[in-house]
Backbone as CSV, one residue per row, in Angstrom:
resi,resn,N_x,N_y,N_z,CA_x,CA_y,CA_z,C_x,C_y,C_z
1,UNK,100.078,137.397,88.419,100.130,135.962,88.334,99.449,135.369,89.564
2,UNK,98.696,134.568,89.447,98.049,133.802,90.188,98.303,132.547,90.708
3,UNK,98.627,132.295,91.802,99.687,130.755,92.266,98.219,129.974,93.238
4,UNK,98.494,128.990,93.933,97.651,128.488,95.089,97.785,126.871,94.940
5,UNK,97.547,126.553,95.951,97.472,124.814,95.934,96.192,124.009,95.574
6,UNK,95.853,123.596,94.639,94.790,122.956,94.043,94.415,121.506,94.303
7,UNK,95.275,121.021,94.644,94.985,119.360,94.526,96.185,118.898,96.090
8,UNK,95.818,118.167,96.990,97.014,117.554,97.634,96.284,116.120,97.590
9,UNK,97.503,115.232,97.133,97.071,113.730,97.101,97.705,112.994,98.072
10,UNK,97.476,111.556,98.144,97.546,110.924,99.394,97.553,109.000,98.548
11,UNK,98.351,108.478,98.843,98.155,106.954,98.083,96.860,106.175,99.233
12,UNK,95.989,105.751,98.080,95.680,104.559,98.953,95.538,103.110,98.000
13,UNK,95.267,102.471,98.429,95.424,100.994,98.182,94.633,100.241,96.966
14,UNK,93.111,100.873,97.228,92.557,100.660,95.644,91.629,101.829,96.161
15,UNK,91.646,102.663,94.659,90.300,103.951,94.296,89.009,103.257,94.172
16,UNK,88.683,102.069,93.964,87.517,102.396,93.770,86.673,101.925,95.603
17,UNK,87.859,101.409,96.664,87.748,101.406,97.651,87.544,103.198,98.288
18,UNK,88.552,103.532,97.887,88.754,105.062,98.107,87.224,106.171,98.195
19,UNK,86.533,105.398,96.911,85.566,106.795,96.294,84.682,106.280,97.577
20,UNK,84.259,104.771,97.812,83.158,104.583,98.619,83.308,105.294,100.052
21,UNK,84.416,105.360,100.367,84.837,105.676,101.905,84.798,107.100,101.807
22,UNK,85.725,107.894,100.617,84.977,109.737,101.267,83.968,110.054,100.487
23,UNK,83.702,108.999,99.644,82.264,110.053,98.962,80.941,109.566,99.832
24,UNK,80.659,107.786,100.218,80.026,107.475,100.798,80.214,107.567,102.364
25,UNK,80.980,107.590,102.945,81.212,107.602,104.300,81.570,108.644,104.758
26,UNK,82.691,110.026,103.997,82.748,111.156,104.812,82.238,112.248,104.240
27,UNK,81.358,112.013,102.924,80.042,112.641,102.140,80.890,113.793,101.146
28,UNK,82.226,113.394,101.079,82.770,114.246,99.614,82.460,113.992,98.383
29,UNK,82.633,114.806,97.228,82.235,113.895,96.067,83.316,114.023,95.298
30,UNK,83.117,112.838,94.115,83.868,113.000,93.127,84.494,113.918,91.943
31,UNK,85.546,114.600,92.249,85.487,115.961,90.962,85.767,115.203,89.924
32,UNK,87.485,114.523,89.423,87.379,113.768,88.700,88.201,112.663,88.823
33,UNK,87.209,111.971,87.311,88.198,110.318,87.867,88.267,110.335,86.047
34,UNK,89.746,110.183,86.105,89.983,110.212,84.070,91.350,108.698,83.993
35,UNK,90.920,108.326,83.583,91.871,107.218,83.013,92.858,107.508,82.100
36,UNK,94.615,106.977,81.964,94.962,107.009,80.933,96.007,105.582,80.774
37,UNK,95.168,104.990,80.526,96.023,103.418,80.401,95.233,102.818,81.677
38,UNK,96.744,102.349,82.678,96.346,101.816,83.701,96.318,102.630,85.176
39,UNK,96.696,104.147,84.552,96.571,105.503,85.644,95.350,105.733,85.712
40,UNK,95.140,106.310,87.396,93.648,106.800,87.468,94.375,108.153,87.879
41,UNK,93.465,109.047,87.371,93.730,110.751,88.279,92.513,110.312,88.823
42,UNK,92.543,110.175,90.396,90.943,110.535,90.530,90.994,111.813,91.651
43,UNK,89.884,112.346,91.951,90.021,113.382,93.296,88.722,113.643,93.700
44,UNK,88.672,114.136,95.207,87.140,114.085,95.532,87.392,115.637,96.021
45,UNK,86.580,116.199,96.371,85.958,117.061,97.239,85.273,117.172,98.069
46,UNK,85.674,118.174,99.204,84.542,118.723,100.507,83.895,119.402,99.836
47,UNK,82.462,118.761,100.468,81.172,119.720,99.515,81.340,121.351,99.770
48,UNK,82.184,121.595,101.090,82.437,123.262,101.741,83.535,123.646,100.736
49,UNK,84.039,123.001,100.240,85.542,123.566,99.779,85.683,123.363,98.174
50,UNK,84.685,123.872,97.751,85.201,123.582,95.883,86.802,124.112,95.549
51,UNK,87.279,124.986,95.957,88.239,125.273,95.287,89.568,124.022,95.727
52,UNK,89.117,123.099,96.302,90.659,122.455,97.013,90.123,120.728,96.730
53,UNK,91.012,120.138,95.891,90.901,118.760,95.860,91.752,117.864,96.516
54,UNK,90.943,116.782,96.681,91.464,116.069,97.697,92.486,114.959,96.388
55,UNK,93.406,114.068,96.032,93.727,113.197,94.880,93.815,111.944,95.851
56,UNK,93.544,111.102,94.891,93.044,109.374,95.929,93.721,108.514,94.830
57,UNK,95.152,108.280,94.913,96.250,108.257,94.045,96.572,106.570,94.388
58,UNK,96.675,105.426,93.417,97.264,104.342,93.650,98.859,104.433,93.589
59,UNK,99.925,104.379,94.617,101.262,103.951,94.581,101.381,103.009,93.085
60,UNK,102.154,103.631,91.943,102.115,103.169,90.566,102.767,103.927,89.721
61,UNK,103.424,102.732,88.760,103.734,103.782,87.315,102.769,104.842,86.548
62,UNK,103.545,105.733,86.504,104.495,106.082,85.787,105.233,106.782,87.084
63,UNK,104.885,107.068,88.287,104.956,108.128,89.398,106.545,107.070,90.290
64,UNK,106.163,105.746,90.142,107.230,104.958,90.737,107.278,103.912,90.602
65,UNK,108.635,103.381,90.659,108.652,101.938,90.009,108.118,101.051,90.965
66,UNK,107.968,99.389,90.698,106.857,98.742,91.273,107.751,98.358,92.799
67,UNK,108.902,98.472,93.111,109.267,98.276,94.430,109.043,99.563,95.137
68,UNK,109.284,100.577,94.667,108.814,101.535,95.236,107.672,101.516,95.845
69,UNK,106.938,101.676,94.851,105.050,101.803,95.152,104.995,100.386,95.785
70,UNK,105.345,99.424,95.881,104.766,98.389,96.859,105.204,98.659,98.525
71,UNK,106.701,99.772,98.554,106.972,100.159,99.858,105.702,101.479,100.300
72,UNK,105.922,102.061,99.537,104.388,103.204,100.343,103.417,102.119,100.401
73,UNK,103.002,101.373,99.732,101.507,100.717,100.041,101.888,99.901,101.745
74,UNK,103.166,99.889,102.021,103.177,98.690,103.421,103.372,100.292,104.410
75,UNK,104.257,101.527,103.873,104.306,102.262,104.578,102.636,102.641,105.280
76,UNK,101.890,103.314,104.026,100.806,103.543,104.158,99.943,102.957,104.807
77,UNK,99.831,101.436,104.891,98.787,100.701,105.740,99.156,100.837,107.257
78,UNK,100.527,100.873,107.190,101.090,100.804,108.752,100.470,102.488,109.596
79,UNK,100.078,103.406,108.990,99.814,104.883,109.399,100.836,105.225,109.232
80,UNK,101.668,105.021,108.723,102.841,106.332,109.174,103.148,107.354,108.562
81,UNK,101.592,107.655,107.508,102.376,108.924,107.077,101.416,110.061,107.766
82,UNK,101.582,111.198,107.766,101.196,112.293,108.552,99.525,112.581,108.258
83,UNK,99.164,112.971,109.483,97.463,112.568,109.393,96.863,114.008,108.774
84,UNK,96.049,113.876,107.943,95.197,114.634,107.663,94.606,115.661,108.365
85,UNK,94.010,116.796,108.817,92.905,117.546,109.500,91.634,117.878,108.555
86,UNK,90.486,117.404,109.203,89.306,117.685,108.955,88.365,118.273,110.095
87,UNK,88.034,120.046,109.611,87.643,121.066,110.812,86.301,120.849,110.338
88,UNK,85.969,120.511,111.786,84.055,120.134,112.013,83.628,121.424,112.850
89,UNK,82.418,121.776,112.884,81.604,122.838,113.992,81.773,121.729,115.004
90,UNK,81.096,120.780,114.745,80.655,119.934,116.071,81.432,118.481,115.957
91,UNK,82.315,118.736,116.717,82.952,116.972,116.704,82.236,115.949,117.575
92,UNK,81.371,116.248,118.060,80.730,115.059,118.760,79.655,114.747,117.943
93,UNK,79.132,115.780,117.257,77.970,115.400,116.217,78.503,115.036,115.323
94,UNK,80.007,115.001,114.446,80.127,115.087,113.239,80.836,112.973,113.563
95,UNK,80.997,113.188,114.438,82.034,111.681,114.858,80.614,110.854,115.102
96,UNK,78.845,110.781,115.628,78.074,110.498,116.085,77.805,109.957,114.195
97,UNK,77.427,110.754,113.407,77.441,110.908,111.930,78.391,109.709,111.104
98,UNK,78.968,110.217,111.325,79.920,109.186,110.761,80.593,107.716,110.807
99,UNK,80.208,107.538,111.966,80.237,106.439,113.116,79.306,105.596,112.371
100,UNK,77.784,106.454,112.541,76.690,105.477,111.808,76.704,105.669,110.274
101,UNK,77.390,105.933,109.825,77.948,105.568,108.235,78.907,104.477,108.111
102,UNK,79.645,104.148,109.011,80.931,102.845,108.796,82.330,103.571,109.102
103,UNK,82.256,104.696,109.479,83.494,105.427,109.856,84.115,104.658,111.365
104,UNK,85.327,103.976,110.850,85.850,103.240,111.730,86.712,104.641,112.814
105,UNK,86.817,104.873,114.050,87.710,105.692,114.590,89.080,104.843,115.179
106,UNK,89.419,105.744,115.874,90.894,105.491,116.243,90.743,106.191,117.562
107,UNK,90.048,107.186,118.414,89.913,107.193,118.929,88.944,108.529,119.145
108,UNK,87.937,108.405,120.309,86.863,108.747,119.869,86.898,110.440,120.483
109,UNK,85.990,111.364,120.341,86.101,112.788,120.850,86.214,113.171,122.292
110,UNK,87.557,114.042,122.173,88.128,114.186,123.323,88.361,115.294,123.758
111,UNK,87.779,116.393,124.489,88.305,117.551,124.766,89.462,118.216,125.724
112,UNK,90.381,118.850,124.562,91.563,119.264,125.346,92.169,120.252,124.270
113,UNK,93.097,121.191,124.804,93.709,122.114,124.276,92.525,122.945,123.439
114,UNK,91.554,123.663,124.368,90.639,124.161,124.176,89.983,123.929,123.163
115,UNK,89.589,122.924,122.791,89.099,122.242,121.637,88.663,120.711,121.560
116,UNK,87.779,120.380,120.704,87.390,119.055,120.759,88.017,118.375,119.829
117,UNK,88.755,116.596,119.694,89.167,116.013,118.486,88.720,114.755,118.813
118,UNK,88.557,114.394,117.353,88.573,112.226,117.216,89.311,112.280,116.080
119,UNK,89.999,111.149,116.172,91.260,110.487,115.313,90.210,109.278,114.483
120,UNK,90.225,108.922,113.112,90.242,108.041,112.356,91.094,107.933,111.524
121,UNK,90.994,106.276,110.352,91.669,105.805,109.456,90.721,105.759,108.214
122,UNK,91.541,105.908,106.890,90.659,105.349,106.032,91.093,103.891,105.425
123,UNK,90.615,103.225,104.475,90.566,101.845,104.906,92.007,101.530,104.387
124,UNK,93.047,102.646,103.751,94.065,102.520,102.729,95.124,102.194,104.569
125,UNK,94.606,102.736,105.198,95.296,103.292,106.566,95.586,104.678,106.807
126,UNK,95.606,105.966,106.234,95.583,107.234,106.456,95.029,107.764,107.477
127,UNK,95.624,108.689,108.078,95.130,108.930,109.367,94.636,110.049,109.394
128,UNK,93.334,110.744,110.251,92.532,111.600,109.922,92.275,111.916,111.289
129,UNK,93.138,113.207,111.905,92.307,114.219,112.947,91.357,115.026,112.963
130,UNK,90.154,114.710,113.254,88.682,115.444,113.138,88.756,116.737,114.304
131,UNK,89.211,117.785,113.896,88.879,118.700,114.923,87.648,119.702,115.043
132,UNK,87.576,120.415,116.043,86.410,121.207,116.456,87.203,122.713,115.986
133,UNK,86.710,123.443,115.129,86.731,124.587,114.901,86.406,125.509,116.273
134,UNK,87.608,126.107,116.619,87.164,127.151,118.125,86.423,128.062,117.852
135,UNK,85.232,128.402,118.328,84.239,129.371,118.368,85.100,130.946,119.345
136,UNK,85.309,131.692,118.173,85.348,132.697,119.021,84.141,133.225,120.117
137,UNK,84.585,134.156,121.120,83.591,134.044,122.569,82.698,135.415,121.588
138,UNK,81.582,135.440,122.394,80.395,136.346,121.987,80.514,138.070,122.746
C-alpha cells in the first residue's frame, strides 16, 4: 500500500487573487482549478516538485459555516497562521527575483544559523520563510 501527502492547503481570501501571486509572482503553476457550484478546488505547483500540491482554498461552505470561515479570513490576514518554507539555492538571488516581480517581503535576506533567509506575505496574509538550502562543504 502506498500512503504520502499530496496536496497541503492554506485559505486565502480570493483564488483568483491567489493564482496571480504564485503562478505570476512566485512562478508556480496551476495543476487544477475545477468548480462545483460555488467551490473552487484549485492548487498550484512548484515547477521542482510535481509530485506535491500546493491548495489555494477560499474559507467556505461546504468545509465551514459562514462565521467560521469569516473568522480564518480575519485570522489569516492578521499572519497568524504558521509560515510556510520555500528552499531556494540562492536567497539573495531568489529574493532579488522576486522583489522585481511584486513580491512584497517582510523582511529582507539575512544570514544566520548557518544559512541565509527572507520572510514574505502573500496578499491573503500567509507567511512565507524563503530559506537557503545548506550546501554541503566540498
Amino acid at each position: 500500500m502506498s500512503q504520502g501527502i499530496g496536496v497541503v492547503g492554506l485559505y486565502v481570501r480570493d483564488q483568483d487573487e491567489a493564482i496571480e501571486f504564485y503562478a505570476g509572482k512566485l512562478g508556480f503553476r496551476v495543476h487544477t482549478d475545477a468548480r462545483n457550484g460555488d467551490y473552487r478546488w484549485l492548487t498550484v505547483q512548484h515547477p521542482e516538485q510535481p509530485s506535491f500540491q500546493l491548495g489555494l482554498f477560499a474559507p467556505q461552505a461546504p468545509t465551514l459555516d459562514e462565521a467560521t470561515a469569516r473568522t480564518m479570513r480575519e485570522v489569516v490576514a492578521k499572519g497568524a497562521m504558521p509560515p510556510l518554507v520555500l528552499m531556494v539555492d540562492d536567497c539573495r538571488a531568489a529574493y532579488a527575483q522576486m522583489r522585481d516581480r511584486g513580491v512584497e517581503f517582510t523582511q529582507e535576506p539575512i544570514a544566520r544559523f548557518g544559512a541565509v533567509d527572507a520572510s514574505f506575505r502573500d496578499p491573503s496574509g500567509n507567511g512565507w520563510k524563503m530559506i537557503e538550502s545548506r550546501r554541503e562543504p566540498a
